[in-house]
C-alpha positions in Angstrom: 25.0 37.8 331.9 23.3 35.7 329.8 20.5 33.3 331.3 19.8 30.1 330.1 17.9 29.5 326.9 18.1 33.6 326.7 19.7 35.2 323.2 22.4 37.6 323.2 19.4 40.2 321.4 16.7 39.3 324.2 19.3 40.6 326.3 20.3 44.0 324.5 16.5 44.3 324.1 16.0 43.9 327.8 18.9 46.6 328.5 17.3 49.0 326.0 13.8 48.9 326.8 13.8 47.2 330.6 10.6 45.5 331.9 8.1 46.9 334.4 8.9 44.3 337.0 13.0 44.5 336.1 12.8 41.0 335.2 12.8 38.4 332.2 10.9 39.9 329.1 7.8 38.0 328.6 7.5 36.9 325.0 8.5 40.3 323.3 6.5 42.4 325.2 9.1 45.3 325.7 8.9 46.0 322.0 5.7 45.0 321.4 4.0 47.7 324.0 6.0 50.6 323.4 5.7 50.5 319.3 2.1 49.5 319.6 1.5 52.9 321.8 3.5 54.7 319.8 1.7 53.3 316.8 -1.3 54.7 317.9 -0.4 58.0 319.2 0.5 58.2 315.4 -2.7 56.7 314.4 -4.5 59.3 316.3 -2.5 62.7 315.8 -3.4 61.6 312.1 -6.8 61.2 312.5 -7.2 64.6 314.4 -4.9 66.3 311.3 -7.6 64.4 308.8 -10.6 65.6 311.0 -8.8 69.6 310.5 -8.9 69.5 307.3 -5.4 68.7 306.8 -4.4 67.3 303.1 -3.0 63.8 303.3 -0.2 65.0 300.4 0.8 67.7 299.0 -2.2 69.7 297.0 0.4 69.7 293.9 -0.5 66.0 293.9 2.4 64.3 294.5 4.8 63.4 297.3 8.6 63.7 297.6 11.0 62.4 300.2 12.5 65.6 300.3 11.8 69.2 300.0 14.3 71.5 300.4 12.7 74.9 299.4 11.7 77.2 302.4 10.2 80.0 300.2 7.9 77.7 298.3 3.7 76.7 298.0 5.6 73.3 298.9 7.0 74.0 302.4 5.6 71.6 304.8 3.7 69.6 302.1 6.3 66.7 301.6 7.2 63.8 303.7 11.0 65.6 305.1 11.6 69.1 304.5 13.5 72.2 305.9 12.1 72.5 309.6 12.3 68.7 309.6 15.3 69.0 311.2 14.1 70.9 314.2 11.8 68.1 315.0 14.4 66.1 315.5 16.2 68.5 317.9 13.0 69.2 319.9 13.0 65.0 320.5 16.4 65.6 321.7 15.0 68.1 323.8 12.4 66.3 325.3 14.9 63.9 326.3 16.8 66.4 328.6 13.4 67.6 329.9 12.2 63.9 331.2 16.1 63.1 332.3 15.9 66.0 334.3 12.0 65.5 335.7 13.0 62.0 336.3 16.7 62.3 337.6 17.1 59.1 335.4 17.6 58.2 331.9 14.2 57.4 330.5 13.4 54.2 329.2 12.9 54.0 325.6 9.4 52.1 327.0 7.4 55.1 327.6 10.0 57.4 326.1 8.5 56.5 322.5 4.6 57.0 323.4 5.8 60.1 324.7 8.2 61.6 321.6 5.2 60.2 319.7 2.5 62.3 321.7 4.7 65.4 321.8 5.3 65.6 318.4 1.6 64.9 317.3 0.3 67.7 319.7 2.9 70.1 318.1 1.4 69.3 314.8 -2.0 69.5 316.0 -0.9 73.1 317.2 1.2 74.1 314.5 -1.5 73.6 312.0 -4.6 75.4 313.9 -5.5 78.4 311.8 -3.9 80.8 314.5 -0.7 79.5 314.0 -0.9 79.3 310.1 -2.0 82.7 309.7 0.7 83.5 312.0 3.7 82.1 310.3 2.6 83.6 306.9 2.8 87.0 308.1 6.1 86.3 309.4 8.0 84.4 306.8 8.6 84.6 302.9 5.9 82.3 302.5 2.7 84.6 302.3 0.3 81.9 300.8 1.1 79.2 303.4 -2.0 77.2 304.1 -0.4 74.6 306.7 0.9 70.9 306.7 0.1 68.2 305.1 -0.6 64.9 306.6 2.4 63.2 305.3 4.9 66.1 306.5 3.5 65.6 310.3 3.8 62.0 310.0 7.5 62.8 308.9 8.3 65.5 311.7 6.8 63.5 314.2 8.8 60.4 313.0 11.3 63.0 313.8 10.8 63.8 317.2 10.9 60.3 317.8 14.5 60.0 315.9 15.4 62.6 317.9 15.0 60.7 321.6 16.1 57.1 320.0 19.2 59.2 319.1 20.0 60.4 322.7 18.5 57.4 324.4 20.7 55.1 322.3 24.0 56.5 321.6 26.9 59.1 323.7 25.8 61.7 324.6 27.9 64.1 322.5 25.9 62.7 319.6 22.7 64.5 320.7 24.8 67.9 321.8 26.2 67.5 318.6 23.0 67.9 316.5 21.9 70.6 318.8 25.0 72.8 318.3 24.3 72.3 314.3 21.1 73.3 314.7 22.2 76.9 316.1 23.7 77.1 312.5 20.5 76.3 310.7 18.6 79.0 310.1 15.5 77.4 310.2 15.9 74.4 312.0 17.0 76.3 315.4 14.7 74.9 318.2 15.2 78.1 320.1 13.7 80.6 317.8 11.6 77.9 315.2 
């Protein structure tokens, strides 16, 4: 229900996001917060990536939308690319995980900072020189020398995709995209 001088969107946005006190939204303060956090999680996990070493683009010196080889010096250097898609099922994931922790749907509130955080500290991890060395012995790509800044900002866009999509829509949706992902060769969250 609708209170006075309240908008039919200040309402869905209260629904959707919900306030810490459960009541009116001050100003826009329940998107504000959220996207500003999430902002900077970014912010940071691409400062940290800088401060590795990481390349801000692909060394080939340009950047494409999409890159759809897997056996290529180009994995992983381009804003979406194959294992793009298994970002977006671990932000499914996470969503299970903190429904179950919580015993409640999470709030897209702190749900975002969160996806956000999760998915920068799994690109901080997947590009330590461990890990790197690690998946070039064990896939086609022998010469793989890690991410590039713009394909973490990308994946962990993804992650965050990934929890809007469960937090937002039914819940076959999100069960969905997981069962395509057991198809995927290389976008399955359970072996990636």
């Amino acid at each position: 229900m609708l209170h006075d001088g309240q908008r039919p969107l200040d309402r869905l946005v209260i629904l959707t996001f919900g306030t810490p006190t459960g009541g009116a939204c001050p100003s826009n303060i329940c998107i504000w917060v959220p996207l500003t956090g999430t902002l900077g999680v970014l912010l940071l996990a691409t400062t940290a990536l800088y401060a590795m070493g990481r390349p801000l683009i692909c060394p080939c010196g340009y950047v494409k939308i999409l890159h759809t080889g897997i056996d290529d010096r180009e994995v992983s250097q381009h804003f979406i690319d194959a294992y793009t898609y298994s970002h977006l099922t671990r932000g499914i994931l996470l969503y299970a995980v903190l429904y179950l922790v919580a015993w409640a749907r999470p709030r897209v509130t702190w749900g975002l900072p969160i996806a956000a955080a999760f998915g920068g500290t799994w690109e901080l991890v997947e590009n330590t020189p461990m890990i790197i060395r690690s998946y070039a012995i064990t896939t086609v790509v022998p010469d793989y020398a890690g991410g590039s800044i713009i394909n973490s900002i990308g994946d962990i866009l993804a992650t965050i995709a990934g929890f809007l999509i469960t937090a937002l829509l039914p819940v076959a949706v999100p069960v969905l995209l997981i069962f395509v992902s057991l198809f995927l060769p290389h976008d399955n969250p359970w072996i990636d």
